[in-house]
Backbone bond lengths (Angstrom), bond angles and torsions (degrees), N, CA, C in turn:
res aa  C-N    CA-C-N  psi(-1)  N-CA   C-N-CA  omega(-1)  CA-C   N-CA-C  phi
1 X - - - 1.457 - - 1.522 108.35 -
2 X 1.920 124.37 92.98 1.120 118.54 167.67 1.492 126.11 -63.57
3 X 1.186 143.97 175.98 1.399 147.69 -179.90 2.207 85.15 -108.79
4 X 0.871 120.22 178.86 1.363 132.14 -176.95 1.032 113.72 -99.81
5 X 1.742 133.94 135.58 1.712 137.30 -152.12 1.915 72.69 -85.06
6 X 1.525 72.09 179.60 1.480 118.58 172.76 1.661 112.67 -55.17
7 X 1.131 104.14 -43.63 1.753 120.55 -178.53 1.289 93.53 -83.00
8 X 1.466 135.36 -39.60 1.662 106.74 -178.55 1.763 107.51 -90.07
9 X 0.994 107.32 -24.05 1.853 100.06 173.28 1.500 110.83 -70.03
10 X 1.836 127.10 -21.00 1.382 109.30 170.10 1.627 115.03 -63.58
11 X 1.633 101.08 -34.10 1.453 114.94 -163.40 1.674 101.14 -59.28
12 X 1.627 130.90 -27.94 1.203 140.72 -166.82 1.849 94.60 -93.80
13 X 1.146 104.02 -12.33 2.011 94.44 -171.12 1.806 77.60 -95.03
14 X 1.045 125.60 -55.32 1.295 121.95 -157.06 1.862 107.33 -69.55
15 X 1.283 117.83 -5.38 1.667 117.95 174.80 1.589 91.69 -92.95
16 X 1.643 139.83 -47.00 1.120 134.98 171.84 1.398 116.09 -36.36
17 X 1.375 110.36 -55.65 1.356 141.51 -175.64 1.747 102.08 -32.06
18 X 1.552 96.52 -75.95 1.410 120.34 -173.04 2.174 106.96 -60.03
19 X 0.926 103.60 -33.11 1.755 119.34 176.03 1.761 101.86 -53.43
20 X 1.375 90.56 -68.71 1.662 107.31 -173.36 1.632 109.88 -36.32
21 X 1.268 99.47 -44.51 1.811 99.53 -165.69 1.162 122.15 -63.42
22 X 2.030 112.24 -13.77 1.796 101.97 -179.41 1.722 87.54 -121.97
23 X 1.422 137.94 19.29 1.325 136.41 153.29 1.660 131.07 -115.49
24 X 1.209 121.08 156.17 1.135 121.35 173.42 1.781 109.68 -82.49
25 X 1.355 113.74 -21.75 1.343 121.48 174.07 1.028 128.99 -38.81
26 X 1.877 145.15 96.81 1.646 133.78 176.85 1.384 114.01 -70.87
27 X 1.379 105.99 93.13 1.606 95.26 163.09 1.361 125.54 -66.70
28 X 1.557 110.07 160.10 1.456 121.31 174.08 1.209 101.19 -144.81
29 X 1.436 132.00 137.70 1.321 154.41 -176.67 1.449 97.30 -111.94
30 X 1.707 125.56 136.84 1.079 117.88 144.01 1.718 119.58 -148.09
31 X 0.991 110.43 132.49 1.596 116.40 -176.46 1.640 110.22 -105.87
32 X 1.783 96.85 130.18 1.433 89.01 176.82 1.264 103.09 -130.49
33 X 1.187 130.06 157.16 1.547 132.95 172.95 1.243 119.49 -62.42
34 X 1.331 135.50 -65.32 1.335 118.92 139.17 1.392 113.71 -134.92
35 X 1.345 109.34 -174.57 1.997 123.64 -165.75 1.932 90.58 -72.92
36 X 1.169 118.18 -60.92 1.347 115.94 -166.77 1.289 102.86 -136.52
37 X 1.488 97.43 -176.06 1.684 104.32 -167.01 1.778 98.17 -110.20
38 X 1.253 118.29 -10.38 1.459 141.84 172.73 2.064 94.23 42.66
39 X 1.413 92.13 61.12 1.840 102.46 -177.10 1.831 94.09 -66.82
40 X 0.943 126.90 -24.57 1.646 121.03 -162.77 1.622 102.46 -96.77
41 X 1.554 133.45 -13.02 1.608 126.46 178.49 1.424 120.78 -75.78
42 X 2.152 112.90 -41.64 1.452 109.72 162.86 1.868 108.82 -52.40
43 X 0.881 120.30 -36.35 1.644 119.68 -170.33 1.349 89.93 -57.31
44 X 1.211 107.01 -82.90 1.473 127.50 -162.23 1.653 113.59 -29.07
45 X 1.602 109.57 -65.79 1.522 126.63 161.15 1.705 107.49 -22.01
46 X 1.451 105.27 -67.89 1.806 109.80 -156.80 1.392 99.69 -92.27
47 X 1.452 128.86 -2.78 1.475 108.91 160.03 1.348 114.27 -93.77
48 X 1.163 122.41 11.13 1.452 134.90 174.36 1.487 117.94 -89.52
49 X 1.475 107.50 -58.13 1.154 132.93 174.30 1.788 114.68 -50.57
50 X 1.242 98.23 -56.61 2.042 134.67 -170.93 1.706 76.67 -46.20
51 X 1.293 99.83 -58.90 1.876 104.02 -142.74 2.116 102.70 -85.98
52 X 1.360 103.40 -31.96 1.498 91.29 166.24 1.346 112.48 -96.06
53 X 1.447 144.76 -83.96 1.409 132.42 176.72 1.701 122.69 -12.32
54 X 1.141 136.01 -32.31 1.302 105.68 148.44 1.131 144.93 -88.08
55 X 1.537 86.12 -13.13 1.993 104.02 179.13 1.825 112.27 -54.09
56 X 1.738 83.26 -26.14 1.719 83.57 -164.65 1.299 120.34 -54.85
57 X 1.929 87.35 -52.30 1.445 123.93 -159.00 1.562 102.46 -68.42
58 X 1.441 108.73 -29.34 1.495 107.64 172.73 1.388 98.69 -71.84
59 X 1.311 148.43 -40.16 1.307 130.77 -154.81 1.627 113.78 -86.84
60 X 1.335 86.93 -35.69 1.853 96.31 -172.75 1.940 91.23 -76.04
61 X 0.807 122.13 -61.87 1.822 113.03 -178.99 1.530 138.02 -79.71
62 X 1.683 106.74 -13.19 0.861 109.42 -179.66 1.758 122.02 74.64
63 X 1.659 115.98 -18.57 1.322 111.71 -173.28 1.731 117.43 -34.56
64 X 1.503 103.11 -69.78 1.494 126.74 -168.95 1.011 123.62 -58.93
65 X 1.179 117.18 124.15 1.780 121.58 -166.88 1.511 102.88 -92.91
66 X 1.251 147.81 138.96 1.476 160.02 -133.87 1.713 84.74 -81.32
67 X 1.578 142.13 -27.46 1.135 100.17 162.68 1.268 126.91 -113.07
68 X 1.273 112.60 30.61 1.722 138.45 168.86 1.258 97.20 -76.54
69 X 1.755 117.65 -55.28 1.468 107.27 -172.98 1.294 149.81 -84.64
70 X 2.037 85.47 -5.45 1.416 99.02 162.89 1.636 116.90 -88.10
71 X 1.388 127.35 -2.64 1.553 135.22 162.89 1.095 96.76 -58.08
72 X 1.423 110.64 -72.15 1.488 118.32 -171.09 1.875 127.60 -50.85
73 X 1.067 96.17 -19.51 1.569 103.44 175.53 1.594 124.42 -75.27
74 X 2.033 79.74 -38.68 1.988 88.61 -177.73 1.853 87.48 -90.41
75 X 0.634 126.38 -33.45 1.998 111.36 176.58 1.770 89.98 -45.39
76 X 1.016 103.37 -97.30 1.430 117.34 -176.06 1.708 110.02 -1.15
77 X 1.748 97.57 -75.14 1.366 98.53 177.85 1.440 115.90 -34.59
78 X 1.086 126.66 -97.43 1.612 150.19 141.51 1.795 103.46 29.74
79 X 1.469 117.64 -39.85 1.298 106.87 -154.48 1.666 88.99 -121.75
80 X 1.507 118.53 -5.02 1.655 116.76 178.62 1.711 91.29 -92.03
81 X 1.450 112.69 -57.04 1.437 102.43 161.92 1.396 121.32 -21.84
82 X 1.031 145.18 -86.07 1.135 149.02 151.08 1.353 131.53 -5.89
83 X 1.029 109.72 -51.52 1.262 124.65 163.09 1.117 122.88 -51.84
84 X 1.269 104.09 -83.60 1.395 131.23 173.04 1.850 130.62 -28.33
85 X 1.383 103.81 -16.81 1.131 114.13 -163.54 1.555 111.61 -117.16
86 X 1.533 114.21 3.82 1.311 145.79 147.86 1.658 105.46 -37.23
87 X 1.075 106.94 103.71 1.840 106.31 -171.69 1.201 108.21 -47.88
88 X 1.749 133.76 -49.70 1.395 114.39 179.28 1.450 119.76 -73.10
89 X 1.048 123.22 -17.78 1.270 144.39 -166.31 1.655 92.40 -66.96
90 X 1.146 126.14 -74.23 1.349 162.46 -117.18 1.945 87.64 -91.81
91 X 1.471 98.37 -57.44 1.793 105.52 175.61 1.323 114.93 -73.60
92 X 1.394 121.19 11.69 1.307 117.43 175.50 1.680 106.33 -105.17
93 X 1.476 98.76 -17.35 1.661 112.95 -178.91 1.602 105.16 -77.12
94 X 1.785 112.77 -3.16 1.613 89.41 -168.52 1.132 104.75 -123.74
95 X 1.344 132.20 155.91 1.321 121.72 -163.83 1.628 119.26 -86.00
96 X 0.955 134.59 165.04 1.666 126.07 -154.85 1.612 91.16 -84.23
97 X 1.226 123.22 -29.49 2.034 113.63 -179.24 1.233 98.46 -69.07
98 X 1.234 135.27 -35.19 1.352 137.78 179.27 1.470 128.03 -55.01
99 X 1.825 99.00 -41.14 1.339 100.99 -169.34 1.466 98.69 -77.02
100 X 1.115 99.85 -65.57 1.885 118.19 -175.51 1.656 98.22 -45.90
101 X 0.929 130.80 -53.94 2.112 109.62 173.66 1.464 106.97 -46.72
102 X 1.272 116.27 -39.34 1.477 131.14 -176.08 1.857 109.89 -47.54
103 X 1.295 92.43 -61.77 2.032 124.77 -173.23 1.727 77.35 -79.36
104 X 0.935 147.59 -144.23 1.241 156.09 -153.98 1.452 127.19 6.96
105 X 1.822 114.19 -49.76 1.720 102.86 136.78 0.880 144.35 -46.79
106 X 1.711 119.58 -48.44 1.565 119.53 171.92 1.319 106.62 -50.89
107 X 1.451 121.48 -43.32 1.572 129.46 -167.66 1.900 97.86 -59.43
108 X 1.041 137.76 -29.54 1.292 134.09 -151.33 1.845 92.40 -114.14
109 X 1.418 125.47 -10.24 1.392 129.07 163.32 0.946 117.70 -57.11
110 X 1.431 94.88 -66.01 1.446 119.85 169.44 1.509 125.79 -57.30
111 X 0.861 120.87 -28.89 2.085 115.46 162.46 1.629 100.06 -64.26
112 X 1.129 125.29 -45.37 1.651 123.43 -177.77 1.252 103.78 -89.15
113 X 1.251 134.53 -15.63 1.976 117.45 146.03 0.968 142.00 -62.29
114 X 1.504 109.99 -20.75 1.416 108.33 -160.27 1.536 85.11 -119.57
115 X 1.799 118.70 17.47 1.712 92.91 171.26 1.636 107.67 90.72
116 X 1.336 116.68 -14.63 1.510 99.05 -165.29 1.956 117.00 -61.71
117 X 1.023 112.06 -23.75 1.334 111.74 173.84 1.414 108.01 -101.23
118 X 1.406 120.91 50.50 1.765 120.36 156.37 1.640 82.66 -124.80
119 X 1.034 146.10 37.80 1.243 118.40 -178.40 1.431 108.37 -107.88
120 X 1.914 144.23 167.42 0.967 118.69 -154.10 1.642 96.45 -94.15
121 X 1.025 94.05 -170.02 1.291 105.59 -173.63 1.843 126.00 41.08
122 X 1.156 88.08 -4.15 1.808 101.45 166.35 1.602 113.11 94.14
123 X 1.156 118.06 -0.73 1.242 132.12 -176.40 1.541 141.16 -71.75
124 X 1.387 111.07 -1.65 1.410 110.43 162.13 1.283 135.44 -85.45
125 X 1.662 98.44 138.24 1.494 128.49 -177.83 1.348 125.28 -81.34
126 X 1.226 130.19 142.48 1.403 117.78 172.70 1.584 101.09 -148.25
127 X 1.688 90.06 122.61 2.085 101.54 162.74 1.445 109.73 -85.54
128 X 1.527 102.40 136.16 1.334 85.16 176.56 1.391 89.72 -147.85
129 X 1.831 115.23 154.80 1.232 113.88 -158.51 1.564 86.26 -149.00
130 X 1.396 102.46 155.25 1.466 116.49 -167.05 2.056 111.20 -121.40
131 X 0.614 127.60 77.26 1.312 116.30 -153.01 1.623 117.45 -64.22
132 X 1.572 124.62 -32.95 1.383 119.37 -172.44 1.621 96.21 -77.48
133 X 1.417 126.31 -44.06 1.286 135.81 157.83 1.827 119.55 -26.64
134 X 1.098 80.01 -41.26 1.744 86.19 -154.98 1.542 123.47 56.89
135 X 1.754 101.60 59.24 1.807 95.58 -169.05 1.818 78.66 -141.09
136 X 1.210 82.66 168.47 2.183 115.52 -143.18 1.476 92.69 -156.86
137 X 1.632 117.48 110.42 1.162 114.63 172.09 1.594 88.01 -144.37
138 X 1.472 105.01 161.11 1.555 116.88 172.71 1.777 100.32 -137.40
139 X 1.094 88.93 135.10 2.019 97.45 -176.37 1.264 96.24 -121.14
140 X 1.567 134.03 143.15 1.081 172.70 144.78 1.182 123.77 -46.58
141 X 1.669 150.35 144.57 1.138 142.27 128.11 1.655 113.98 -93.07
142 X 1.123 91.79 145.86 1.489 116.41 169.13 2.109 115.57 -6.22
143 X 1.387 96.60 -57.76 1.119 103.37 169.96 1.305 138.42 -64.45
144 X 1.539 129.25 -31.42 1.453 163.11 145.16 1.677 86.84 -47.67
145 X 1.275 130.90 -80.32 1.401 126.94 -133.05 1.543 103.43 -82.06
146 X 1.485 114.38 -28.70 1.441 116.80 163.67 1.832 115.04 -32.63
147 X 1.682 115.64 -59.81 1.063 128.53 -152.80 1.965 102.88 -98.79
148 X 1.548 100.59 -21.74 1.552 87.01 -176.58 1.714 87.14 -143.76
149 X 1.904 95.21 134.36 1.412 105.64 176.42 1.605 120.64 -62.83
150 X 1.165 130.31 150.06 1.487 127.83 171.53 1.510 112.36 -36.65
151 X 1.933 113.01 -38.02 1.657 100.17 -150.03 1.812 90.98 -82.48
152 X 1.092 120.29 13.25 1.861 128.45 -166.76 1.903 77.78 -80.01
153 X 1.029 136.55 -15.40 1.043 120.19 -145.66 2.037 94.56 -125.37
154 X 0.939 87.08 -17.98 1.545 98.38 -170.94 1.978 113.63 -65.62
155 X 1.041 116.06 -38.40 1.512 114.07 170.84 1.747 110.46 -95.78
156 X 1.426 118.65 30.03 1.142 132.57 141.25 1.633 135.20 -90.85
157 X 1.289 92.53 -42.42 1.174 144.12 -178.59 2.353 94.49 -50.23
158 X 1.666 93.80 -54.19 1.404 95.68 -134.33 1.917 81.10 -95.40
159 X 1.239 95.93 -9.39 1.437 110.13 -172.80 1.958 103.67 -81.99
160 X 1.054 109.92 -49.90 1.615 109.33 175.25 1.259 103.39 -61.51
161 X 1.019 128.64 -63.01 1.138 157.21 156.93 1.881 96.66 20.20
162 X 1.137 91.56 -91.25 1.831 128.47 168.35 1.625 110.20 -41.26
163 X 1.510 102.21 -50.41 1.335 94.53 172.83 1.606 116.07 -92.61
164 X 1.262 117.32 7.25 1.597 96.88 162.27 1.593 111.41 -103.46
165 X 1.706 114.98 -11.64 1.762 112.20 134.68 1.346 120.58 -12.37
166 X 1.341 91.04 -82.39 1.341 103.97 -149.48 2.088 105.39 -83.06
167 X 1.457 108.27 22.25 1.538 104.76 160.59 1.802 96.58 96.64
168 X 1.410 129.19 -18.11 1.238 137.09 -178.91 1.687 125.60 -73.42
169 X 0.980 112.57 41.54 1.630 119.36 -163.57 1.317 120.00 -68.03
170 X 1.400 113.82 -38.24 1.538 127.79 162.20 1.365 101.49 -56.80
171 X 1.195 112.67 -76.08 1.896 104.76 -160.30 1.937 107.49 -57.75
172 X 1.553 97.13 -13.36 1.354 68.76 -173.45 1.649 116.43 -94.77
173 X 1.696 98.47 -5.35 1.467 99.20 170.83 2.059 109.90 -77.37
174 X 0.991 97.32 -30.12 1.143 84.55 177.35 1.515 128.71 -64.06
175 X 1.477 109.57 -58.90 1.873 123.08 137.08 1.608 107.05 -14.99
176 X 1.099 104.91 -85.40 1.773 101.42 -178.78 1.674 116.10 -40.06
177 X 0.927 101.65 -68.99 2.047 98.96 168.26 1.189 94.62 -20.06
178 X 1.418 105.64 -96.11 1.643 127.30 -158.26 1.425 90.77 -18.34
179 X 1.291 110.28 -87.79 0.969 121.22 -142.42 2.265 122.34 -67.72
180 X 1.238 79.42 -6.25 1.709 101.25 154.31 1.477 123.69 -102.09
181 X 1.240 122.01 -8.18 1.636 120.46 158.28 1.341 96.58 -84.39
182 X 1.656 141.58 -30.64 1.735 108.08 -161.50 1.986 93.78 -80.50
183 X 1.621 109.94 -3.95 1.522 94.66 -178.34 1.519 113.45 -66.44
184 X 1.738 82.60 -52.06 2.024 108.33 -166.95 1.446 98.36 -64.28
185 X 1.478 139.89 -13.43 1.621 110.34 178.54 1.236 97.28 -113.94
186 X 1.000 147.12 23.89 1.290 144.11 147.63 1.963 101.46 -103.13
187 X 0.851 142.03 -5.06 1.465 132.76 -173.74 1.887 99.67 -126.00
188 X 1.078 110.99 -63.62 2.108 128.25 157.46 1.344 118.12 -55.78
189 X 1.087 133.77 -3.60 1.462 119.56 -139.77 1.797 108.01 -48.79
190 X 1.383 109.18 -179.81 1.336 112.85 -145.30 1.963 80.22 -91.09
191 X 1.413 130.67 153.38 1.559 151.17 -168.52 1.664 111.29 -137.56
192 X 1.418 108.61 -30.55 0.906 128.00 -172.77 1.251 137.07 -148.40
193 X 1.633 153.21 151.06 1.452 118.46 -173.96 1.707 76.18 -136.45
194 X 1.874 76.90 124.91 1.590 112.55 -179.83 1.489 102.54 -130.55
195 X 1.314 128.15 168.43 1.035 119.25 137.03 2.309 108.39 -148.23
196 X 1.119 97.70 102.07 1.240 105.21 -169.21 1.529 121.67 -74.13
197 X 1.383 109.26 -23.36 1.599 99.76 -169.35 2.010 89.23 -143.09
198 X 1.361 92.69 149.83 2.306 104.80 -164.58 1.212 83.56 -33.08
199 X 1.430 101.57 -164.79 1.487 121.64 169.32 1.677 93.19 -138.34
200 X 1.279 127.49 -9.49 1.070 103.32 159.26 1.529 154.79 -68.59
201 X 1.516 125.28 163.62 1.453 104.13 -143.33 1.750 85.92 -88.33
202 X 1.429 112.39 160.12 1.355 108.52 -172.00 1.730 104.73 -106.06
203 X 1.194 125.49 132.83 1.710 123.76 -162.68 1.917 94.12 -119.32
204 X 1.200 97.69 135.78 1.218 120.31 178.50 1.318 111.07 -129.92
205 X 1.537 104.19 99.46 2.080 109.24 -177.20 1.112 100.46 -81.20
């Protein structure tokens, strides 16, 4: 799972770029590799595993002699550890409410990092996309959310979504822009020509 070169994150400042000119809206894009590093779930997994899977096998057969099965427990551990901590491996160990609370805080850091609520009139936006997650959220300021409901945003939402599934992260930021400037200049339209916060996309390894 790459993050996007240099040449495809201009291509995402330059769709912002083109957005900005018929809205007052500051977009912010940000892509992160993933929400957490979830260092405590391989543990968690193989001391679970370590400590019942042989217990069983000792109980139902009898093979393992009490210090056969404590070898066998720390082997075990030792090699699910290992395992387990295999990045795809590892996101299959966590449960999907887990990840997405995970992606959805960072997502709400990030609107108060990058400034989006100092902007005037209250109006900055931020896409933000999670990639090991596969989660796509867009947050609002005050000013935006006055004039357009959250669910305006929801079959955008479900649409990136799919395409950063399916390995498409560029087209779908670009798609996503687009398709959130034809809301914001018909609902924001542009009053003024500002541009307060980069337009570049912000990458989080």
């Amino acid at each position: 799972m790459a993050l996007l070169t240099e040449h495809e994150q201009r291509k995402v400042a330059e769709a912002i770029a083109r957005v900005e000119r018929d809205t007052d809206a500051e977009l912010v894009t940000v892509l992160a590799a993933r929400a957490d590093d979830y260092a405590y779930i391989p543990l968690l997994w193989a001391s679970l595993l370590a400590l019942v899977v042989p217990g069983i096998v000792h109980y139902l057969t009898g093979w393992l002699t009490l210090h056969s099965l404590l070898l066998v427990q720390w082997i075990t551990f030792i090699v699910l550890c290992l395992v387990f901590r295999i990045p795809k491996v590892t996101t299959h160990l966590i449960p999907r409410s887990v990840r997405h609370w995970r992606a959805s805080n960072l997502a709400r850091r990030q609107f108060l990092e990058q400034n989006l609520h100092h902007t005037v009139g209250s109006t900055g936006m931020l896409i933000f996309v999670c990639e090991a997650e596969r989660y796509v959220e867009i947050l609002v300021d005050e000013g935006i959310s006055k004039r357009l409901d959250n669910k305006n945003w929801d079959a955008i939402v479900a649409a990136f979504t799919q395409q950063v599934k399916q390995g498409q992260t560029l087209q779908g930021f670009v798609t996503c822009v687009e398709a959130c400037g034809e809301l914001l200049k018909v609902h924001v339209p542009v009053t003024h020509v500002r541009n307060e916060l980069p337009n570049r996309l912000v990458v989080l390894g």
